[in-house]
DOGU-411590 format. One record per residue: residue number from 0; z, y, x of N, C-alpha, C in turn. Coordinates in Angstrom, 3 decimals, padded with zeros to 6 digits, m for minus. Layout:
<rs>
{num=NUM	n_w=Z	n_v=Y	n_u=X	ca_w=Z	ca_v=Y	ca_u=X	c_w=Z	c_v=Y	c_u=X} .
...
</rs>
This chain:
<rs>
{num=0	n_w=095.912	n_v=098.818	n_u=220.921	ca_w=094.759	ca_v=098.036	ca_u=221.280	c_w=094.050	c_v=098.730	c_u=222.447} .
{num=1	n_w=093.674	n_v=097.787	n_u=223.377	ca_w=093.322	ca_v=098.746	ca_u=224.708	c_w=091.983	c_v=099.068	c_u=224.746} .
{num=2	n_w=090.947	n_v=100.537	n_u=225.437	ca_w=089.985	ca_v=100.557	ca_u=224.309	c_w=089.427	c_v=099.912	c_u=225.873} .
{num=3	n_w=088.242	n_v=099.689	n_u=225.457	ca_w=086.945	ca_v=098.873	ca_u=226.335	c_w=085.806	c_v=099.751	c_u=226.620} .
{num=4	n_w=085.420	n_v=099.866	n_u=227.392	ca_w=083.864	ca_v=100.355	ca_u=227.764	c_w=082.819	c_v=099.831	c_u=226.694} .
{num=5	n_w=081.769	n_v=100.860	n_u=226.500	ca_w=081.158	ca_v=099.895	ca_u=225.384	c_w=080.078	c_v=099.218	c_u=226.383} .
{num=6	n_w=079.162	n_v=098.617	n_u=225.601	ca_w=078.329	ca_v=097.344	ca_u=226.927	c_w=077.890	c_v=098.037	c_u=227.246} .
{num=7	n_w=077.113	n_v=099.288	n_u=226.850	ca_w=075.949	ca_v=099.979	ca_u=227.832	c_w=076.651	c_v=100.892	c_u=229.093} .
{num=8	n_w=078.147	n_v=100.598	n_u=229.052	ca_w=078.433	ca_v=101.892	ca_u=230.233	c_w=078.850	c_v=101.046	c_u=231.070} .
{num=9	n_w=079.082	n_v=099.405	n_u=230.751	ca_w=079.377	ca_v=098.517	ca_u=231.617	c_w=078.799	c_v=098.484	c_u=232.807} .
{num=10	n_w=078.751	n_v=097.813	n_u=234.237	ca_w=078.108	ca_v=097.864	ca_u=235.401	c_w=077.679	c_v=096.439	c_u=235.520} .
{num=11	n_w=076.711	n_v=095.845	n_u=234.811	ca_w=076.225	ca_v=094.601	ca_u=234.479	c_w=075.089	c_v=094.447	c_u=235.838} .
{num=12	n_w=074.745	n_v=095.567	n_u=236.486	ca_w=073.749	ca_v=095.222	ca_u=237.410	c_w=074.264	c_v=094.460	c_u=238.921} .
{num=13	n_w=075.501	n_v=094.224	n_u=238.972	ca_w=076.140	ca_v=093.584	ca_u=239.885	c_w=075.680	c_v=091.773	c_u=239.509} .
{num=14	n_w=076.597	n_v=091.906	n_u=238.555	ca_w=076.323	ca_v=090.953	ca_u=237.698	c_w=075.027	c_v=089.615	c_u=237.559} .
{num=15	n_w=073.622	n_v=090.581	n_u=237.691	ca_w=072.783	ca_v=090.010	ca_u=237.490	c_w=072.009	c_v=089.602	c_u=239.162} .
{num=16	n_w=072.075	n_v=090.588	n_u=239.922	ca_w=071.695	ca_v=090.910	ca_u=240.853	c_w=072.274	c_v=089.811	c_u=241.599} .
{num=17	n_w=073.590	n_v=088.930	n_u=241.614	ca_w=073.855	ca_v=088.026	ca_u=242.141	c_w=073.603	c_v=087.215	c_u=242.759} .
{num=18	n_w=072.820	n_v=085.990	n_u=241.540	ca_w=072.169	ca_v=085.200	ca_u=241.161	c_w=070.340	c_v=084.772	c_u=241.898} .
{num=19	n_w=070.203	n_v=086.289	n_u=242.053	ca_w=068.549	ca_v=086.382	ca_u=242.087	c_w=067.994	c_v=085.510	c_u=242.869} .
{num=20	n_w=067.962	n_v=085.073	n_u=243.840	ca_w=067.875	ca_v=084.111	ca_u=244.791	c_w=067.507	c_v=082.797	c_u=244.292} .
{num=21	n_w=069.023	n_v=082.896	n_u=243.968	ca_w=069.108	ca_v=081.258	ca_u=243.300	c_w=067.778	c_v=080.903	c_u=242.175} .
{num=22	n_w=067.475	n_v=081.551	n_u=241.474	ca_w=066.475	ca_v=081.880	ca_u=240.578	c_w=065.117	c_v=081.315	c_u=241.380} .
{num=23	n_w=065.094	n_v=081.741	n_u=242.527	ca_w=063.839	ca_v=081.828	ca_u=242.888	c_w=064.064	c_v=080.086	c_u=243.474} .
{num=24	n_w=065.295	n_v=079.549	n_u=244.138	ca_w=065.070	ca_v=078.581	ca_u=244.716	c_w=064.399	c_v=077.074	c_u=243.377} .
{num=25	n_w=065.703	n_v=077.935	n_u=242.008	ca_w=065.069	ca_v=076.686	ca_u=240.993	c_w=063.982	c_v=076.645	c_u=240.311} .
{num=26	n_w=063.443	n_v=077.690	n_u=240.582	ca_w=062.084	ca_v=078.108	ca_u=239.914	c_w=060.485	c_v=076.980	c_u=240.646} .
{num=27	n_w=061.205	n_v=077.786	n_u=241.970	ca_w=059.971	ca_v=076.615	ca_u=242.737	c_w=060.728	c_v=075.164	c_u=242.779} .
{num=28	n_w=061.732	n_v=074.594	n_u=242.280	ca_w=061.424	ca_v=073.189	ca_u=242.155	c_w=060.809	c_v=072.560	c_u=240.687} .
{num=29	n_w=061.130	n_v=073.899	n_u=239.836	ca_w=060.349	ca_v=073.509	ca_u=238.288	c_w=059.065	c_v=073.269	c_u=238.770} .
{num=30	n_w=058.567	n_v=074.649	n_u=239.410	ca_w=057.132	ca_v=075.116	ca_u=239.498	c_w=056.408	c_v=073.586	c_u=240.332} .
{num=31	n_w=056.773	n_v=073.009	n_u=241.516	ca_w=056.838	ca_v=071.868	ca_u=242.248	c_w=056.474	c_v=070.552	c_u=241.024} .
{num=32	n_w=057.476	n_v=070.430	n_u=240.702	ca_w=057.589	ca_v=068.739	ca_u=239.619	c_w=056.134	c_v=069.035	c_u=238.761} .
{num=33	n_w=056.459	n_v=070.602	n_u=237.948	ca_w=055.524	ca_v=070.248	ca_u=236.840	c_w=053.916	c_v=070.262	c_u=237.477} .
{num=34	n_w=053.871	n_v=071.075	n_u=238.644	ca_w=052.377	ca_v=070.818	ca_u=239.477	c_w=052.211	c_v=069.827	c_u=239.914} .
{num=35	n_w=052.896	n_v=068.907	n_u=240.299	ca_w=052.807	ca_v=067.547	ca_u=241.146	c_w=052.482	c_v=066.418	c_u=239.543} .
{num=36	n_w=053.166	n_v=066.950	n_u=238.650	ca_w=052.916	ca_v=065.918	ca_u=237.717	c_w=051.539	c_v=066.263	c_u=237.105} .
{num=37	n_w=051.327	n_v=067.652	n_u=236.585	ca_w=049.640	ca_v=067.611	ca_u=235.950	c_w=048.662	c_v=067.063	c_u=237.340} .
{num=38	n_w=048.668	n_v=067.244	n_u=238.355	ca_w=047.812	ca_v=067.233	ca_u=239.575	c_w=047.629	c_v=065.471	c_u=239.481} .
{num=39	n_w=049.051	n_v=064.747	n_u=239.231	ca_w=049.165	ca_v=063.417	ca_u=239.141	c_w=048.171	c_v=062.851	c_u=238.675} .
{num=40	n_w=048.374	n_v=063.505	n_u=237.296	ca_w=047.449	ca_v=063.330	ca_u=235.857	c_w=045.908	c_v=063.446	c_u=235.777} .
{num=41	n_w=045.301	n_v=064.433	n_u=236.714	ca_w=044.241	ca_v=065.028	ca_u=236.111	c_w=043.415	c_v=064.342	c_u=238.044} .
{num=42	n_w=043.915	n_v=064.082	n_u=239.079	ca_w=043.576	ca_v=063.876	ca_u=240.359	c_w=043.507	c_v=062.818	c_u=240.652} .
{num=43	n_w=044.568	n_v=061.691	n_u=240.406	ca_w=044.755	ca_v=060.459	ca_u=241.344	c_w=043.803	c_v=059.638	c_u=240.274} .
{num=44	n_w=042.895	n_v=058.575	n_u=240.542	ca_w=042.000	ca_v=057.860	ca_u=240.006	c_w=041.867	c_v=056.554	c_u=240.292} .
{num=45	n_w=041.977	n_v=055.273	n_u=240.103	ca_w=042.271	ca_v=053.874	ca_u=240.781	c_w=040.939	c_v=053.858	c_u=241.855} .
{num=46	n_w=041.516	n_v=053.187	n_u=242.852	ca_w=040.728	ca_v=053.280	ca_u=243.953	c_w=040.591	c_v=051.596	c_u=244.421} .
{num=47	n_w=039.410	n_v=051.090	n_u=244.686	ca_w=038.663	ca_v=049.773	ca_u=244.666	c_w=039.639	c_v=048.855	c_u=245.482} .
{num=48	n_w=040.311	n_v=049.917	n_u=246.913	ca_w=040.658	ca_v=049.384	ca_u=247.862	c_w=042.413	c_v=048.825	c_u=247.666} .
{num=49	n_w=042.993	n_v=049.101	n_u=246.377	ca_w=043.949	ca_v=048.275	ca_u=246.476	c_w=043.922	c_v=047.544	c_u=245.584} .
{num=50	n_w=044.377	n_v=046.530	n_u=246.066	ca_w=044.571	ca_v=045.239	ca_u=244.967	c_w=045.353	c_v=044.707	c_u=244.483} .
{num=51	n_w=046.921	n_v=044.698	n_u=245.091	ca_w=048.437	ca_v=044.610	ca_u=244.800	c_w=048.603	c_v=044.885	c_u=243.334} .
{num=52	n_w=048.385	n_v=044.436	n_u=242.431	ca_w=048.656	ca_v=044.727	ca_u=240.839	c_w=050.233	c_v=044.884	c_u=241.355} .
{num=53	n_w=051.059	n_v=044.316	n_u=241.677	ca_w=052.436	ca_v=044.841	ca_u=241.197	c_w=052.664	c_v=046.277	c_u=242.490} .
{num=54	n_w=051.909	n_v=046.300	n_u=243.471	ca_w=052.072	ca_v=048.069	ca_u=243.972	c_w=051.435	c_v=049.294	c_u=242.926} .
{num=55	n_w=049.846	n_v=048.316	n_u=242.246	ca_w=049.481	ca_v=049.516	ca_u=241.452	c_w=050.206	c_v=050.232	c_u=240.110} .
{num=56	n_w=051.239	n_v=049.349	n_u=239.427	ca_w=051.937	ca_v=049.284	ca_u=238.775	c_w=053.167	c_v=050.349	c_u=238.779} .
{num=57	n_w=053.736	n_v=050.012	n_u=240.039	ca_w=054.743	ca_v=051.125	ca_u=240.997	c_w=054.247	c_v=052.443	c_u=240.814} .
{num=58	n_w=052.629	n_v=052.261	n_u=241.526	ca_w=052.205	ca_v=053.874	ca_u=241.473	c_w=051.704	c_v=054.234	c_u=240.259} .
{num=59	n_w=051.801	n_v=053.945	n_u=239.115	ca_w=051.068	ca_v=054.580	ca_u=238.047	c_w=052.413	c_v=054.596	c_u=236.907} .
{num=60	n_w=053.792	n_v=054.357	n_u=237.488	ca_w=054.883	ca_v=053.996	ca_u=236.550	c_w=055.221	c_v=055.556	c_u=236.901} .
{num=61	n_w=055.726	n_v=055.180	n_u=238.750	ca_w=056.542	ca_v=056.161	ca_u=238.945	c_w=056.115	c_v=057.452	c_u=239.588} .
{num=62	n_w=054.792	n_v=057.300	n_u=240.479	ca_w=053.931	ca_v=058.008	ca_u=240.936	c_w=054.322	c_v=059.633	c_u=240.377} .
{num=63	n_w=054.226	n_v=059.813	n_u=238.888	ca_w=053.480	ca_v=061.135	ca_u=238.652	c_w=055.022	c_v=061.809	c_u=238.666} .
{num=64	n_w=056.392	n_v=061.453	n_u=238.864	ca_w=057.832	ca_v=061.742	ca_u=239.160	c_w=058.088	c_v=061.472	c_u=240.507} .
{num=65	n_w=057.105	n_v=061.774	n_u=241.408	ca_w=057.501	ca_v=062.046	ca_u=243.076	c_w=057.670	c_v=063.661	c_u=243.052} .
{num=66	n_w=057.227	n_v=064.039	n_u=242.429	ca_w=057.100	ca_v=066.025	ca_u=242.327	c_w=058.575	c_v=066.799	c_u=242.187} .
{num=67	n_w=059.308	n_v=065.441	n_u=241.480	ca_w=060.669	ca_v=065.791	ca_u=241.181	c_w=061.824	c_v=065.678	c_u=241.869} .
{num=68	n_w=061.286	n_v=064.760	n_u=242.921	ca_w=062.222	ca_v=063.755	ca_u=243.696	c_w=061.695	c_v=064.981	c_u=245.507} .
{num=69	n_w=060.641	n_v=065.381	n_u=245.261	ca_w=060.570	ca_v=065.889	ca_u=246.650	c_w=060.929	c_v=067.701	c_u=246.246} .
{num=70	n_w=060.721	n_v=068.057	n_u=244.889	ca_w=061.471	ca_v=069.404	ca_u=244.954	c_w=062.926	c_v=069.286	c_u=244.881} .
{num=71	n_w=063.402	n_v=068.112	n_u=244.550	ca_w=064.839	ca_v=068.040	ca_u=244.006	c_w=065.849	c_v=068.497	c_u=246.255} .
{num=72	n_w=064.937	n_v=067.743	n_u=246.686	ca_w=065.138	ca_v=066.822	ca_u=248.098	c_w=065.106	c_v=068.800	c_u=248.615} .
{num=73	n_w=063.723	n_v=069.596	n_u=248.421	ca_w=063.889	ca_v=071.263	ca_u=249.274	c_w=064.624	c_v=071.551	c_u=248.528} .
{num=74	n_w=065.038	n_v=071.609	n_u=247.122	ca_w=065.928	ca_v=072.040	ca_u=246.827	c_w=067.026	c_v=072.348	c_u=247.212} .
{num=75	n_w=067.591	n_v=071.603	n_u=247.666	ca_w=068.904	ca_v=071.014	ca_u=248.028	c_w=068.986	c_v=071.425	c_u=249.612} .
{num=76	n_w=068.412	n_v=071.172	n_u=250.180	ca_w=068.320	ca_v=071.268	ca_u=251.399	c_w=068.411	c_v=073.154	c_u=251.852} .
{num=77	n_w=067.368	n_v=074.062	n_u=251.045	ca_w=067.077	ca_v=075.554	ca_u=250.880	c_w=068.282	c_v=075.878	c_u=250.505} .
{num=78	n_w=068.611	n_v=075.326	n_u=249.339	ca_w=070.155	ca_v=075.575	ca_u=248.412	c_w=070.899	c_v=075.873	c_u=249.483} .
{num=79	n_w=071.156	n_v=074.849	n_u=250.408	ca_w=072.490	ca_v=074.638	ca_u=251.333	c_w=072.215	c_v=076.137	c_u=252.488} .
{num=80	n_w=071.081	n_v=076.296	n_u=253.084	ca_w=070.887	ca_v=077.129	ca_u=253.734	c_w=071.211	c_v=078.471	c_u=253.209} .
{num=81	n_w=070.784	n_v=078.807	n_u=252.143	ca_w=070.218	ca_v=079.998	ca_u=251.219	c_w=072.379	c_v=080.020	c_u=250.977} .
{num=82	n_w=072.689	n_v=078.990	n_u=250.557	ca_w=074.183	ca_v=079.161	ca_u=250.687	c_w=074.939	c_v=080.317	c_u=251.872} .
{num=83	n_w=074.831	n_v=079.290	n_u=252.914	ca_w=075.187	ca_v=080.039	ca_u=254.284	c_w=074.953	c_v=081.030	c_u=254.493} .
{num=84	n_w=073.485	n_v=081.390	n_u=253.858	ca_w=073.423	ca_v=082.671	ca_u=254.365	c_w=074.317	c_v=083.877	c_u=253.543} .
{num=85	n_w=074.290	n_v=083.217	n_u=252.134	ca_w=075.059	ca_v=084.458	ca_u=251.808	c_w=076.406	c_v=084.372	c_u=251.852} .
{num=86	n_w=077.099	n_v=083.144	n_u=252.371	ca_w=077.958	ca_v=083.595	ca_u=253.190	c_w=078.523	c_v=084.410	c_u=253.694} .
{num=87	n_w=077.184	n_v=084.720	n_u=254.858	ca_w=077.515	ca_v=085.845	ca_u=256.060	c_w=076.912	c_v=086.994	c_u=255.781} .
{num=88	n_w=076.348	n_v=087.056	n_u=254.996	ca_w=075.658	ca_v=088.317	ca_u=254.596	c_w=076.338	c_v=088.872	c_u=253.329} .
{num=89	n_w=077.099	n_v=088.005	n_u=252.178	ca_w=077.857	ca_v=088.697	ca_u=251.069	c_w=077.132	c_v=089.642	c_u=250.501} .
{num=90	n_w=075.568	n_v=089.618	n_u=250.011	ca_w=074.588	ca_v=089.824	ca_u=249.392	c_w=073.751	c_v=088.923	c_u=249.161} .
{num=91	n_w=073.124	n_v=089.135	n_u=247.934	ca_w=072.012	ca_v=087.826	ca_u=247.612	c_w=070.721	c_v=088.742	c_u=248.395} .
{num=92	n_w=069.885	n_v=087.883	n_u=248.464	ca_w=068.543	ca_v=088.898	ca_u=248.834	c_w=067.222	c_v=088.173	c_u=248.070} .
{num=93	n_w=066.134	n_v=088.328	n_u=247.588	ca_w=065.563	ca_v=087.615	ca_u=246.964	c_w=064.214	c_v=087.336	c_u=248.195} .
{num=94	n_w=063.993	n_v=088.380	n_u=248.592	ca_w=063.462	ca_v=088.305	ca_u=250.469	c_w=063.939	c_v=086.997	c_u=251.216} .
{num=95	n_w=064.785	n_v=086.778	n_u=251.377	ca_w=065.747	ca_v=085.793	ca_u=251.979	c_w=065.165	c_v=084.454	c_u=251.146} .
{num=96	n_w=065.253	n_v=084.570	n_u=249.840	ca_w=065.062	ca_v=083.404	ca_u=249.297	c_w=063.613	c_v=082.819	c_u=249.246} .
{num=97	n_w=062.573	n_v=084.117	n_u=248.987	ca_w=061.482	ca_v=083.276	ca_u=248.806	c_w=061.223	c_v=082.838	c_u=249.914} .
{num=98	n_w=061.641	n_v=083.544	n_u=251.563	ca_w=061.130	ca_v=083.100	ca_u=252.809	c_w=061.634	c_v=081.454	c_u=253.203} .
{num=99	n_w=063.006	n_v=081.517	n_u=252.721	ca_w=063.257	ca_v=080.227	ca_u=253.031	c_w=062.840	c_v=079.007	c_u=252.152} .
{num=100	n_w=062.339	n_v=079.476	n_u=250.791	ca_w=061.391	ca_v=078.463	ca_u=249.766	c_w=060.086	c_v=078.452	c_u=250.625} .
{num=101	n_w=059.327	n_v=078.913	n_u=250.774	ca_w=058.184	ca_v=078.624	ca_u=251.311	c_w=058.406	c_v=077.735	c_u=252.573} .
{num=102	n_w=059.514	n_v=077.929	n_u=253.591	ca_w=059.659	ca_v=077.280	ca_u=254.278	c_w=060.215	c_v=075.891	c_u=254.212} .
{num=103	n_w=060.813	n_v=075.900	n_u=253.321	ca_w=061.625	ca_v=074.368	ca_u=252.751	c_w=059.926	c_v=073.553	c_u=252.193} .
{num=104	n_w=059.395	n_v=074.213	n_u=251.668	ca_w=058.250	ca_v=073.214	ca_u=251.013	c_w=057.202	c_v=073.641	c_u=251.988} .
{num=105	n_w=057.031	n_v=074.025	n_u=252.802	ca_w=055.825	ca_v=073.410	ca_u=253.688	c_w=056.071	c_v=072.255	c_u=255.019} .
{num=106	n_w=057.435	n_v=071.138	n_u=254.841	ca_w=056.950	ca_v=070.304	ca_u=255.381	c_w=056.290	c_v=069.399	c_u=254.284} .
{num=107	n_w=056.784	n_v=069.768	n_u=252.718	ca_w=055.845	ca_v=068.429	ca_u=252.223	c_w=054.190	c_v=068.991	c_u=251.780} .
{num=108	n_w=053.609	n_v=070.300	n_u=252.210	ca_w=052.074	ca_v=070.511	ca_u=252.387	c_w=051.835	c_v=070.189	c_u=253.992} .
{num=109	n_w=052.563	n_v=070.183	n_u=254.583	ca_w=052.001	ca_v=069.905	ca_u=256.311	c_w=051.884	c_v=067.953	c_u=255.687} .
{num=110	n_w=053.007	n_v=067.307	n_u=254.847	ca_w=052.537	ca_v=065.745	ca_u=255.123	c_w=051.701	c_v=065.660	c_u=253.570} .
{num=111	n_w=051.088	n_v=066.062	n_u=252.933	ca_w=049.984	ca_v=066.238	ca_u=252.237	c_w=048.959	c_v=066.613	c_u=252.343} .
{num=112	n_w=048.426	n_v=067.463	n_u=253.327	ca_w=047.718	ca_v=067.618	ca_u=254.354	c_w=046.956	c_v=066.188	c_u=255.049} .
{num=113	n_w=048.231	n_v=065.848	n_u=255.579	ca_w=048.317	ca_v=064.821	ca_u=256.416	c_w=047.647	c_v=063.265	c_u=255.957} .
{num=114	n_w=048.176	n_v=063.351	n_u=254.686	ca_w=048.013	ca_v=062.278	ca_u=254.446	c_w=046.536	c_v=062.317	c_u=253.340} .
{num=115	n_w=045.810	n_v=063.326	n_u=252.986	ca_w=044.922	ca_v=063.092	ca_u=252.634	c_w=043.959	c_v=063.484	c_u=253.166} .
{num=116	n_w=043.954	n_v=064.247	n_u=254.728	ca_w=042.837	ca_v=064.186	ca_u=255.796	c_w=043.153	c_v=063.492	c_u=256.797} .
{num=117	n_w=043.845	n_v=063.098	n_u=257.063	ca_w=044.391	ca_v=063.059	ca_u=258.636	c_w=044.631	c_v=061.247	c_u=258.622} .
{num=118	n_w=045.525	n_v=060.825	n_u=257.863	ca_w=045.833	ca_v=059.445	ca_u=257.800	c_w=044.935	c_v=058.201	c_u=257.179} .
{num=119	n_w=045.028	n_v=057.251	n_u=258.078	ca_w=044.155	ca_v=056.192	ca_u=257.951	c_w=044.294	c_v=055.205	c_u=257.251} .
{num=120	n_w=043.559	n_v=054.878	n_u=256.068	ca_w=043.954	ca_v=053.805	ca_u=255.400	c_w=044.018	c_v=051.769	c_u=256.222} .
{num=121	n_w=044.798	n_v=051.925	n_u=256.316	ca_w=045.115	ca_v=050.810	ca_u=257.091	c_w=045.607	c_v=049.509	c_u=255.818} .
{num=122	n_w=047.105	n_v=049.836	n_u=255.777	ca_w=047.873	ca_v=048.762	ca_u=254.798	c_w=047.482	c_v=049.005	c_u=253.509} .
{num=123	n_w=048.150	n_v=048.281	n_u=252.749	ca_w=047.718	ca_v=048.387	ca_u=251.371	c_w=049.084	c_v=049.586	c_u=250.493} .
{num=124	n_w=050.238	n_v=049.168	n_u=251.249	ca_w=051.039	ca_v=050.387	ca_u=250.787	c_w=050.442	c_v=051.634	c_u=251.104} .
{num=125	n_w=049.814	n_v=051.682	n_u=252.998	ca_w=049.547	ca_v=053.023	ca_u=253.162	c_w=048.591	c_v=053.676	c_u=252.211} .
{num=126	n_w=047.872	n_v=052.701	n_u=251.663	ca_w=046.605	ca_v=053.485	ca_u=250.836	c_w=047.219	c_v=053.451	c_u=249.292} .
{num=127	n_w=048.234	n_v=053.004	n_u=248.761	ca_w=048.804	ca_v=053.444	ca_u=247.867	c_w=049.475	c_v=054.533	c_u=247.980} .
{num=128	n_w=049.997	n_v=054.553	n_u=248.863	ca_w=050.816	ca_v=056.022	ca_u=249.259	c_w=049.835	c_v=057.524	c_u=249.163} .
{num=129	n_w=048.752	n_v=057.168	n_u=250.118	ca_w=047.617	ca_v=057.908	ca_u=250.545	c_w=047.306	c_v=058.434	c_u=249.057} .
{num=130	n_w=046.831	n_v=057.320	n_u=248.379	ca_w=046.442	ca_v=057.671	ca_u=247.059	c_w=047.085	c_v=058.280	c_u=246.137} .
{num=131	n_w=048.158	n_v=058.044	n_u=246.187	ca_w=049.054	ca_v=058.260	ca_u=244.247	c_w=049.883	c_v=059.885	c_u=245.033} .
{num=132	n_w=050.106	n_v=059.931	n_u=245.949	ca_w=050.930	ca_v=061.007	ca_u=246.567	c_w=050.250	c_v=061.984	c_u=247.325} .
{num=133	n_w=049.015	n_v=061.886	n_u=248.320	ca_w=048.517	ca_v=062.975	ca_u=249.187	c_w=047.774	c_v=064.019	c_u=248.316} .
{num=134	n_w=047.167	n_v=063.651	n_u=247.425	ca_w=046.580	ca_v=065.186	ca_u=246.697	c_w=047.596	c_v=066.080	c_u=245.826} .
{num=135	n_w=048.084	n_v=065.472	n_u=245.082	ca_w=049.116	ca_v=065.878	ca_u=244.061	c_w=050.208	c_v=066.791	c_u=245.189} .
{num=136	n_w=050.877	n_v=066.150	n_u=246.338	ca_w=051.778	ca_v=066.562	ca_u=247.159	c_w=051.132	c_v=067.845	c_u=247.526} .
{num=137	n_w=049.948	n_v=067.975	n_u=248.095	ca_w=049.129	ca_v=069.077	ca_u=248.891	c_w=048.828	c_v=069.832	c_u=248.052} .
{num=138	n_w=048.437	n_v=069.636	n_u=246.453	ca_w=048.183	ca_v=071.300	ca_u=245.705	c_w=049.058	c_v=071.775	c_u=245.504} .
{num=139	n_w=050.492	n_v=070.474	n_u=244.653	ca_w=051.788	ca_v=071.396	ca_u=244.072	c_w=052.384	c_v=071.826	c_u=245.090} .
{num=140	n_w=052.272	n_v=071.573	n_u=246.347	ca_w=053.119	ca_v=072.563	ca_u=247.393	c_w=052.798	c_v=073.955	c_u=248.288} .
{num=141	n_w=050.984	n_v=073.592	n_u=248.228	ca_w=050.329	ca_v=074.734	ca_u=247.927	c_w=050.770	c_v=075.823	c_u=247.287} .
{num=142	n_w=050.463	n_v=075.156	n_u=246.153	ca_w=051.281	ca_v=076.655	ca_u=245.092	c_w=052.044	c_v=076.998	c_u=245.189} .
{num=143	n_w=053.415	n_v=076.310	n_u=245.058	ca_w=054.763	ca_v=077.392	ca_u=245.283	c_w=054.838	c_v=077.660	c_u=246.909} .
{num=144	n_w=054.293	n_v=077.280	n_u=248.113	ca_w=054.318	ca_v=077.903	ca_u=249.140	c_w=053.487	c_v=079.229	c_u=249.000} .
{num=145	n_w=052.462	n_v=079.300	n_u=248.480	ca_w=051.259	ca_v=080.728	ca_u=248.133	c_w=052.056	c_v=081.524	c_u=247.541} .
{num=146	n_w=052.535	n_v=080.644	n_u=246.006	ca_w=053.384	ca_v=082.164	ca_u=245.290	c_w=054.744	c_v=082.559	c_u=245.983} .
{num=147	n_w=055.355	n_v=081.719	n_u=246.777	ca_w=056.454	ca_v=082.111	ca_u=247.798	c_w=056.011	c_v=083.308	c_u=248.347} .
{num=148	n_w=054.990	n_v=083.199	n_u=249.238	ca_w=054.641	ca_v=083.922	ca_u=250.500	c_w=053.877	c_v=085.276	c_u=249.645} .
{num=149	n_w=052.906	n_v=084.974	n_u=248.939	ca_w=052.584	ca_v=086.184	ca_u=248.032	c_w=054.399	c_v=087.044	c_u=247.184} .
{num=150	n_w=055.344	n_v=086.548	n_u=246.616	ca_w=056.386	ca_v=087.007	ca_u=246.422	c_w=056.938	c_v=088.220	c_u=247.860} .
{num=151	n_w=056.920	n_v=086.940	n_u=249.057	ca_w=057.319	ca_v=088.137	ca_u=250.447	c_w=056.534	c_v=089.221	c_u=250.430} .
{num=152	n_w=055.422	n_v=089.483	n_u=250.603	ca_w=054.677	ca_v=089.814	ca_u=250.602	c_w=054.450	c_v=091.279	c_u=249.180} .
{num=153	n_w=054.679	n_v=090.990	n_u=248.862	ca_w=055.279	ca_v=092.102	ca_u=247.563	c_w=056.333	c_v=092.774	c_u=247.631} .
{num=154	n_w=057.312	n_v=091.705	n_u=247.988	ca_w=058.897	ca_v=093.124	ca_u=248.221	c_w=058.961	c_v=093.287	c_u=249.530} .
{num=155	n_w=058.239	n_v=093.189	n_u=250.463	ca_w=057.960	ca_v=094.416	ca_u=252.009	c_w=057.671	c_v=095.511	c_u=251.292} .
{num=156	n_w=055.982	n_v=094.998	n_u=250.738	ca_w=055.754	ca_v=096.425	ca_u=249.883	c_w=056.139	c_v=097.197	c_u=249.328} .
{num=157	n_w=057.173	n_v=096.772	n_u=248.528	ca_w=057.944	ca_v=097.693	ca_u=247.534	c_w=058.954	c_v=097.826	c_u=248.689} .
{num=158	n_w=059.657	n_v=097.415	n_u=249.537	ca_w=060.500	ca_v=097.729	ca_u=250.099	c_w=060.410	c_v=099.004	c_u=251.105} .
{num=159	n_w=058.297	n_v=099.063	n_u=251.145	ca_w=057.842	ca_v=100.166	ca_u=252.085	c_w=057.854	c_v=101.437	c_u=251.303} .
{num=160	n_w=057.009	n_v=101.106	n_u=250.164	ca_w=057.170	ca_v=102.150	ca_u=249.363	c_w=058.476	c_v=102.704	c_u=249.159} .
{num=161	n_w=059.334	n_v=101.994	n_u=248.717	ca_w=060.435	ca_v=102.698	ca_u=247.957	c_w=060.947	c_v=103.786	c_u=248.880} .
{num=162	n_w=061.011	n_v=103.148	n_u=250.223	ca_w=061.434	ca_v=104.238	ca_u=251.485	c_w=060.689	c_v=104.951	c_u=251.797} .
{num=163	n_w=059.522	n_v=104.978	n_u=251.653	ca_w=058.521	ca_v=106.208	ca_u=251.636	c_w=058.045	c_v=107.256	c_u=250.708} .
{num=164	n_w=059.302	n_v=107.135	n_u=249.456	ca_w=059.299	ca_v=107.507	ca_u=248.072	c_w=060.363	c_v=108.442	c_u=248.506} .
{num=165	n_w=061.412	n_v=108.523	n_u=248.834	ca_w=063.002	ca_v=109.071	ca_u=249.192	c_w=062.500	c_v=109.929	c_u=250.766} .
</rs>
């Protein structure tokens, strides 16, 4: 019987270290949906100016599952990049990952932004849109862009320290 390493002498830190990245990319699309959906919940309020019963319907069905559909969308998009890169690099980096999460989700805080200072209620879709999507879009992307950039922002540090430790 051939003998085995027992688990603790195993080299499991390869192993885990892999992955790390990836972690961070699915994390901020959890973190994304479930902020976009309480923000849904607790923010958007019927507003006088539309009247379309079958648009208001739309936005109060499907509205508070846009959080899912626009992290699913950086997801995917970061995924593919965050791919390539390790590609060419044949290391994960978790540096790498949160920079390119923050960057994947701040075009949907630049059009949340947008659309709840900047854009004019004109049509009756636009002000459904305006409504059920610009606040909710602009905090939950807020957040995981903040805790992205606060994440960078931490492993410089440790990355300064550690070399100023040795």
């Amino acid at each position: 019987m051939p003998e085995t390493a027992p688990k603790s002498a195993r080299d499991d830190s390869k192993k885990t270290s892999r992955t790390s990245g990836w972690y961070v990319l699915f994390l901020a699309w959890i973190v994304c949906a479930a902020a976009y959906f309480e923000f849904f919940k607790t923010l958007v309020k019927p507003v006088a100016d539309i009247t379309n019963g079958q648009l208001l319907d739309v936005g109060h069905r499907y509205g508070p599952f846009i959080g899912v559909a626009l992290g699913l969308i950086s997801f995917l998009a970061v995924g593919l990049v965050y791919l390539i890169i390790r590609l060419i690099r044949k290391r994960p980096s978790w540096l790498v990952a949160l920079i390119l999460t923050a960057l994947g989700y701040a075009p949907w805080l630049v059009l949340g932004w947008d659309l709840v200072y900047r854009e004019p209620r004109y049509a009756e879709v636009a002000r459904l849109i305006i409504t059920y999507m610009g606040k909710p879009m602009l905090y939950s992307t807020a957040i995981v862009c903040g805790v992205a950039l606060l994440g960078v922002v931490l492993t410089l540090l440790t990355l300064v320290f550690k070399k100023r430790a040795k």
